[in-house]
C-alpha positions, 0 to 999 in steps of 0.5 A: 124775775119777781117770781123767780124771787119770791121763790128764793125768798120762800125757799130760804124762809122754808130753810130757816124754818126747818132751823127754827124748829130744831135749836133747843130753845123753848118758851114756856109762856108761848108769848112773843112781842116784837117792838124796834127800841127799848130806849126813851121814848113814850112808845117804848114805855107803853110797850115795856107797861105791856109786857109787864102785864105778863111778867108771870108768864116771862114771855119773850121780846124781840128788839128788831132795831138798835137802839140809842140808848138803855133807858127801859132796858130794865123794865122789860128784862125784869118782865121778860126774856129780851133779845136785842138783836136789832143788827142780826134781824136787819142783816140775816133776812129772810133766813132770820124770819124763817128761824124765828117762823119756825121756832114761834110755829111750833108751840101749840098756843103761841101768840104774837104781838107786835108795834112798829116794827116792819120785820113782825109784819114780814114774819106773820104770813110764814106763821102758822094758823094758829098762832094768833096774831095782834098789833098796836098802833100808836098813831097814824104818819109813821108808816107802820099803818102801810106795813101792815096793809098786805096782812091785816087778813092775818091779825085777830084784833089791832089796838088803837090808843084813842078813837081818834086814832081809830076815826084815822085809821078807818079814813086810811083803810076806805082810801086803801080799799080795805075790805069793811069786815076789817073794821070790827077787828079794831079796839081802843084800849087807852095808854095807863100812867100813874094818878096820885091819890092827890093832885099836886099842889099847883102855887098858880103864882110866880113865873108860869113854867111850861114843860115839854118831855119828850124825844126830838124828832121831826114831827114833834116840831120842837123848833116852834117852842123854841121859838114861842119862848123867844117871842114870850121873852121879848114879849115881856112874859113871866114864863119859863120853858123846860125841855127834857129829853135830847132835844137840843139839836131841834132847836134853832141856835138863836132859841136855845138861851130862852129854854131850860134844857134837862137832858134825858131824864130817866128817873121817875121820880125826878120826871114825876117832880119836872112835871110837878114843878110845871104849870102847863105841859106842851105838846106841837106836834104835827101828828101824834096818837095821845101823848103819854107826856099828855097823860102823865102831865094831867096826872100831875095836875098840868094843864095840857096845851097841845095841837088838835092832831090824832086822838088829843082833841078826844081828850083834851077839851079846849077851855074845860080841861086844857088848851088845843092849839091849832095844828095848822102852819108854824106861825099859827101853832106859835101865835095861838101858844103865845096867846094861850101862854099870856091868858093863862099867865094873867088868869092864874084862877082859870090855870087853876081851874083847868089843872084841877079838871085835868087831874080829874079826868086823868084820875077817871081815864088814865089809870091802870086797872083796866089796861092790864085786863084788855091787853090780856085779852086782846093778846091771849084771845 
């Protein structure tokens, strides 16, 4: 039976290939990048930053799922061609990788990207040789490290966002048996935010305000700040908590009254004044790669506070440039935010200190000069 499958499965590919190959569509740049979602999400912008890396070549997207809303629609259509076919990729397999094999295949100098997405997986092993083949990955957790297992043989170069991340995803491929000549094929190129020329001026007076920016989801684990502003409140604490983003149904009810909720904020120059409004900014995932919440509230001169997963502790040193918090169980992630909130709340020079450390090393790391450069490099070979 399995046999008798893969051989409908290669038939209909070999049919939508042959499609593929005679619509009357082509793309000059030879680019494809294929990423699930254009709504918000730090993921998505750092997809949207690459692919404006090209934006004089106007390559094309694929959206392989529907997304929930259009908040970085227009950053990748005003650098490229965007197909948001999420419903027609999901009900039109295989044929719709057949199609799309066969239209990428015959241009002489195609190349492919892609990011969380099973259907780019699914497509390279009907991609021609010389179609050259890279992805990202942001983090280790969310599945795309086992999808793209059965054709890692078949990407050129995957990038990593923090050697962190690499350390996990080495870990992963010894656990899976992965063969080492593997291993080299990886690279480290870190995420790019804004860094003024000058860091925010930080009061360091009033009521401490901490800041979350972000999607809700589960392993963001949003419930524990909920609960840590609780406790800080019955604490007695000059601290106030702000979360941007739909993240009010990851909260429990009884937390709700103790956080300022913004809703999704999609402007940047109002997200950039939520994060130069802020003291500290907050991260209690249980996995992450290096948030770009992290990088944009360092940019902004926050102090990071955020669990000790993926590449965070590559960046953020505790006591020098942020706070890490233990990526243990609920209550301890809640207790270690409680005493960090009320140190930081009563030694307003040492909030100083690690604000002004944190814009520094955001200033020397997180800018957007190299970035460009690699991604054209790794994509372009």
């Amino acid at each position: 039976m399995n046999r008798l499958r893969r051989l409908v499965l290669y038939a209909v590919v070999a049919c939508g290939r042959l499609i593929g190959r005679l619509l009357p569509f082509h793309n000059p740049s030879g680019l494809f990048f294929f990423f699930p979602f254009y709504h918000t999400g730090g993921a998505e912008k750092v997809h949207a930053d690459i692919v404006n890396c090209f934006t004089d070549e106007q390559p094309w997207v694929f959206f392989t799922k529907r997304s929930c809303n259009r908040t970085f629609w227009k950053q990748f259509t005003g650098a490229a061609r965007c197909f948001d076919c999420g419903r027609l990729l999901k009900y039109s397999y295989p044929i719709s990788v057949g199609i799309l094999a066969g239209l990428i295949g015959r241009h002489p100098a195609a190349r492919v990207f892609g990011c969380n997405s099973l259907f780019y997986y699914l497509l390279l092993p009907h991609l021609p040789p010389h179609v050259r083949a890279t992805d990202l990955l942001h983090g280790m957790g969310g599945g795309a490290e086992g999808f793209a297992l059965p054709v890692l043989d078949l990407l050129a170069e995957r990038v990593v966002i923090a050697e962190g991340v690499q350390d996990e995803l080495l870990a992963f491929y010894r656990a899976e048996g992965v063969d080492r000549r593997l291993d080299g094929r990886i690279r480290v190129i870190p995420n790019r935010v804004a860094v003024p020329a000058v860091r925010p001026h930080k009061t360091a007076d009033g009521t401490l305000q901490v800041l979350f920016v972000g999607r809700g989801s589960e392993e963001k684990r949003l419930h524990l700040i909920g609960r840590a502003a609780r406790r800080c409140a019955e604490a007695g604490l000059d601290v106030g908590f702000t979360l941007v983003g739909d993240v009010a149904a990851w909260l429990e009810p009884g937390d709700v009254p103790y956080c300022r909720l913004t809703g999704l904020v999609v402007d940047d120059g109002q997200l950039a004044e939520c994060y130069r409004q802020a003291d500290l900014v907050l991260i209690t995932s249980s996995r992450e790669g290096f948030p770009l919440t992290l990088m944009e509230g360092m940019a902004q001169g926050c102090v990071p506070i955020a669990t000790a997963v993926g590449g965070v502790p590559g960046h953020i040193r505790h006591l020098e440039n942020g706070w890490l918090l233990p990526a243990a169980d609920d209550a301890a992630v809640v207790e270690a935010l409680l005493q960090a909130v009320r140190i930081l709340t009563q030694d307003r020079s040492l909030l100083l200190r690690l604000s002004s450390v944190a814009f520094q090393y955001a200033t020397e790391h997180f800018g957007s000069e190299r970035f460009c450069a690699q991604y054209r490099q790794v994509i372009r070979g």
